[in-house]
C-alpha positions in Angstrom: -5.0 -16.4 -9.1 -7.4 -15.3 -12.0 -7.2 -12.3 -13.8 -9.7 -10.6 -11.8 -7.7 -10.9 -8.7 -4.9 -9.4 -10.3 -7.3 -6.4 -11.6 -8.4 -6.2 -7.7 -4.9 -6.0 -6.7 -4.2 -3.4 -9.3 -6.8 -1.4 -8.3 -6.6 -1.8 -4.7 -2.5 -1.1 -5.0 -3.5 2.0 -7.7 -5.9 4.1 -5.0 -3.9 3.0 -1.4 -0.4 3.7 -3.0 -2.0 7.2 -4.2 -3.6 7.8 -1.2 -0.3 7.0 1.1 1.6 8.9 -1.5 -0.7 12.3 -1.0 -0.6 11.7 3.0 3.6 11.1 2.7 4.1 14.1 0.3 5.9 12.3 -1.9 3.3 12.6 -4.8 5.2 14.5 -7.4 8.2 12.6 -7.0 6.2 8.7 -8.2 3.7 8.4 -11.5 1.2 5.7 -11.6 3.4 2.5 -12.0 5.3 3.4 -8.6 1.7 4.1 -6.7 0.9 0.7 -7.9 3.7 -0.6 -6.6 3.9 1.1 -3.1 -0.1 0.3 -2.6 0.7 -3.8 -3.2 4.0 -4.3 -1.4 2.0 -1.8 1.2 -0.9 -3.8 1.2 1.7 -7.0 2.0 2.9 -4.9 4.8 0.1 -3.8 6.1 -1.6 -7.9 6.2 1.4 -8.9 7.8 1.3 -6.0 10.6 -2.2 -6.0 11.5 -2.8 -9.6 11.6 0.5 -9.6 14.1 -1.5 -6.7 15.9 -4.4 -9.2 15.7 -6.3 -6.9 14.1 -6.8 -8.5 11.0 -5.8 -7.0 7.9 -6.4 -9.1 4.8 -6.7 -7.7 1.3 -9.8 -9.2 0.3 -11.2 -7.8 -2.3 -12.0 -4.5 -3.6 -13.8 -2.5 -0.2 -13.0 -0.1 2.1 -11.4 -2.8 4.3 -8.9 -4.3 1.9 -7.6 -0.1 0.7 -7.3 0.6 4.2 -4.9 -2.3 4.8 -2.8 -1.4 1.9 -2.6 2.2 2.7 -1.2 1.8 6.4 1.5 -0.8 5.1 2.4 1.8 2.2 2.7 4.8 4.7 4.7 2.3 6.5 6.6 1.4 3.6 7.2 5.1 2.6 8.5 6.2 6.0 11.2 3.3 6.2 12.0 4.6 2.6 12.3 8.3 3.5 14.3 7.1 6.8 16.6 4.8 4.7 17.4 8.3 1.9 17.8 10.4 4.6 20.6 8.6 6.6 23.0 8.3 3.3 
């Protein structure tokens, strides 16, 4: 993995983790470094989810495919989260 995978990732995690965030309403409570976060580990979610939907779902690269991926697996990812908070 070269740097400019990584960058790809970043930016790919960066605008899906956003986007997810704005759709969730949980925007205010996560900066920058949690979107990031949310939009990769979404974007491993959201691979492993539609490729067992056989949909497809790989992150690629950076295009429209690839964001779309990560952004269902961080809504996903988000609405586990809210479900875990809310039953403690």
């Amino acid at each position: 993995m070269d740097l400019i995978n990584i960058l790809v990732w970043v930016i790919v995690g960066a605008i899906a983790g956003w986007l997810a965030s704005i759709v969730m309403k949980t925007n205010r409570q996560q900066g920058l470094l949690m979107d990031i976060v949310i939009g990769i580990v979404g974007g491993l979610i959201g691979g492993f989810v539609l490729n067992a939907l056989n949909v497809g779902g790989a992150v690629t690269g950076l295009n429209l495919a690839s964001i779309l991926t990560a952004f269902i697996g961080a809504v996903i990812l988000l609405a586990v989260l809210r479900m875990l908070r809310s039953a403690t």
